[in-house]
C-alpha positions in Angstrom: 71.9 69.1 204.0 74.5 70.7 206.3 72.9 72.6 209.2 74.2 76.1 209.6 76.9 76.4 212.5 75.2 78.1 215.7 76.3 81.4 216.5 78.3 81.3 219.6 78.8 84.3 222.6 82.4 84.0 223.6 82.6 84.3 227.4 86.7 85.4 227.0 87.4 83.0 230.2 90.6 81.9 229.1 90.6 78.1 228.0 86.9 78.2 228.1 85.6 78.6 225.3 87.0 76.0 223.9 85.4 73.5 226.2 81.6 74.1 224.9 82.0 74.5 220.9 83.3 77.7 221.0 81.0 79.5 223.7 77.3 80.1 224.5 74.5 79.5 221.6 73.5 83.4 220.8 69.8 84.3 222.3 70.2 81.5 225.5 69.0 82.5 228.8 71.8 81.1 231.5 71.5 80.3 235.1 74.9 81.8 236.4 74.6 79.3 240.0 77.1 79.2 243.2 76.7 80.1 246.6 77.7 83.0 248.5 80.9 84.6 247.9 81.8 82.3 244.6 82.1 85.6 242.1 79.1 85.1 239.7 78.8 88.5 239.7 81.9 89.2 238.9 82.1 86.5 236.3 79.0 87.4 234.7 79.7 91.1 234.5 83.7 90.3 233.3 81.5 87.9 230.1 79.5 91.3 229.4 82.7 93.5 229.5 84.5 91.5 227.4 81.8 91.4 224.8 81.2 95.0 224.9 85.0 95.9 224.8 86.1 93.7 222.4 83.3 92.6 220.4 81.2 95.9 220.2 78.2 94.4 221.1 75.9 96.2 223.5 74.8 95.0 226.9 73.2 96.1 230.5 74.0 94.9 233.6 71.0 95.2 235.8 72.2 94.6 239.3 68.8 94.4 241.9 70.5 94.3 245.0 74.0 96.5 245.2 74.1 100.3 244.3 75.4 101.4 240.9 78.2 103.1 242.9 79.8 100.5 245.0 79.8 98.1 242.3 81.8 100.1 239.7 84.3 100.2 242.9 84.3 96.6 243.2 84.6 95.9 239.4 87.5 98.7 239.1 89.5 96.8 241.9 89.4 93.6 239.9 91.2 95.4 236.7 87.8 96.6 234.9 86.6 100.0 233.8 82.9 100.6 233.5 82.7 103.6 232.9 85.4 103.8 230.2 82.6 102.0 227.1 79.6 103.6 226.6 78.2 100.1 225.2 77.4 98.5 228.7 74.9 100.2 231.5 74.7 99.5 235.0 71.2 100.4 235.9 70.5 99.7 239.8 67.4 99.3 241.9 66.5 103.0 241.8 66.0 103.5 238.6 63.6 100.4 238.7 61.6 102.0 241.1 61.6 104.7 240.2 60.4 103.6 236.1 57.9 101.2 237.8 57.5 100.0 241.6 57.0 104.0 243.0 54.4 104.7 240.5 51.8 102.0 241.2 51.6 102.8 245.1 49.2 100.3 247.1 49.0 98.2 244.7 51.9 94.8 244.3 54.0 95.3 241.4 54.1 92.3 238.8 58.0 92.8 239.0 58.6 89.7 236.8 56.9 92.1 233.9 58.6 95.5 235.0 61.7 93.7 234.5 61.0 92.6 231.1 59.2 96.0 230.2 62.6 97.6 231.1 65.3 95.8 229.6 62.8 95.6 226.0 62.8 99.4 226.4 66.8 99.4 226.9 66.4 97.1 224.2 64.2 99.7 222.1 66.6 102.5 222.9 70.1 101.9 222.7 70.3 98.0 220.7 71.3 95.6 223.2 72.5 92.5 222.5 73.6 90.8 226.6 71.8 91.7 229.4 72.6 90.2 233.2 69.9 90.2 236.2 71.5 90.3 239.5 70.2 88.7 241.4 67.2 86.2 240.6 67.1 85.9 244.9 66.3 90.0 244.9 63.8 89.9 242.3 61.7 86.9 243.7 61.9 88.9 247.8 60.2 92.1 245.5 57.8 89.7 243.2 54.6 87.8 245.1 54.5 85.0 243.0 51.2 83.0 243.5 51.9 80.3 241.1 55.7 80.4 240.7 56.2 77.3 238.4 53.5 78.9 236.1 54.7 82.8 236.2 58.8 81.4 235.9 57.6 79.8 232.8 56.3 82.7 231.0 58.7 85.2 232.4 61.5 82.8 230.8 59.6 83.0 227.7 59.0 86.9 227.4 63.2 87.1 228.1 63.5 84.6 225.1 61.2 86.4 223.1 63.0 89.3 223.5 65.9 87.6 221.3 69.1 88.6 223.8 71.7 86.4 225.4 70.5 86.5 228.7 72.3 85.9 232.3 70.5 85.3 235.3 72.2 84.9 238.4 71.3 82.7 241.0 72.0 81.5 244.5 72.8 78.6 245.9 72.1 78.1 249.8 72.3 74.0 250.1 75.7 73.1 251.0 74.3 69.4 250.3 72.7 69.8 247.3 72.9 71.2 243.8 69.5 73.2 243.7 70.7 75.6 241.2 67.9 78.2 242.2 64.7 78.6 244.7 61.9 77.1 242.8 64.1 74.3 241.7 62.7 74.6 237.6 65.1 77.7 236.5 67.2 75.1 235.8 64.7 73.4 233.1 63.7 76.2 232.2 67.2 77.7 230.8 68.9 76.8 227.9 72.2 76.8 230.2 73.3 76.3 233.3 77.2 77.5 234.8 78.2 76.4 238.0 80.9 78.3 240.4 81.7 75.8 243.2 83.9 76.8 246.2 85.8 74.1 247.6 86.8 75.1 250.9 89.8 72.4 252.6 92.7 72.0 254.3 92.9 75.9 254.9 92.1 76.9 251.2 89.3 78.1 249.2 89.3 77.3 245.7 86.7 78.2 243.0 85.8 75.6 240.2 83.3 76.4 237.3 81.6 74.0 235.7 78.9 73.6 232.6 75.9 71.8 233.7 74.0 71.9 230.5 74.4 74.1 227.8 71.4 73.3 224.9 72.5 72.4 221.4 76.3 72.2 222.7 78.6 69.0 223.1 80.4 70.3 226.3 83.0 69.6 228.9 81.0 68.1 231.6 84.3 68.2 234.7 84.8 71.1 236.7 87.6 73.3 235.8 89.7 75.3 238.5 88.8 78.9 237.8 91.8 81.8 238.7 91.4 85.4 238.5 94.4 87.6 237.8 95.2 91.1 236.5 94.0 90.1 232.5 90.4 88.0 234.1 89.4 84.6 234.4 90.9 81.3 233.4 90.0 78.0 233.6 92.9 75.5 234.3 92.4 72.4 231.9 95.6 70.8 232.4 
């Protein structure tokens, strides 16, 4: 018996695609990893864009640590329009308080579940297929996490239950080491991990991006120089 062929999120980085089967397994929850100042912001939100604007599907961008405002400046200086499709939202850290953290004063806000609650109602309202948390590092300085192997665990299950492709965007601080986020068991926990690496030498920076693991996928496993010009990002494979 043939297995059916896994449905596949195209990322539109040009040339790669084509190194991971076609793109992401639909309903994965990546790790989008690098250190300061390697774009996984901009990387991530350019994936969502590019689903929204050419594949209709819906998606929010739920960014925990810059204001709605300055990043639709920063996104429309790299060649992107936010505001010009109505089938991706920016929601920032206000509206977040504002739906949850104001209303339960003196008390600690289980922020793990406030973000869930919030992107299921998103969900509920408006049909979303992608949704991107940035940044993992802002949520866990709101969240008091007493056991945070256990409450990582089931937060990563409630986003999976919620059947989206889901992008979660992590920091690296370690220049020595690949811990791909804080608690060092995102990783595991994920169905896929992307890597932007910033080699910095002989007077250049250069950005690389790279697929760690990527569940049921046969994938490139090299790093791939990554360039960003007026039509997006492109991996260099040759």
């Amino acid at each position: 018996m043939v297995e059916p062929a896994t449905k596949r999120i195209r990322t539109h980085i040009r040339n790669f695609d084509n190194q991971m089967e076609g793109g992401i397994p639909e309903g994965s929850i990546i790790l989008v990893c690098g250190r300061p100042g390697s774009m996984k912001s901009s990387l991530t939100y350019y994936m969502m864009y590019s689903q929204s604007m050419k594949e209709n599907r819906r998606c929010m961008y739920l960014t925990l640590e810059q204001g709605r405002a300055s990043l639709v400046r920063h996104l429309t200086h790299l060649g992107m329009r936010p505001d010009s499709s109505n089938r991706i939202a920016i929601v920032d850290m206000s509206t977040l308080r504002k739906n949850f953290g104001d209303s339960q004063t003196g008390t600690h806000p289980d922020w793990l579940a406030a973000l869930v609650g919030q992107i299921a109602e998103y969900k509920k309202a408006i049909g979303l297929d992608l949704v991107a948390v940035d940044s993992m590092a802002a949520l866990y300085s709101l969240h008091e996490f007493e056991n945070p192997r256990r409450e990582l665990f089931h937060f990563f299950e409630k986003l999976r239950d919620l059947g989206l492709t889901v992008f979660l965007i992590s920091e690296m601080y370690d220049p020595d080491k690949d811990i791909f986020a804080r608690y060092e068991v995102e990783d595991f926990l994920a169905d896929g991990v992307l890597h932007l690496k910033v080699d910095r030498s002989e007077g250049q920076s250069n950005l690389y991006l790279g697929v760690v693991k990527m569940r049921e996928t046969r994938h490139n496993r090299n790093y791939l120089p990554l360039i960003v010009d007026p039509d997006g990002f492109e991996v260099v494979t040759d």
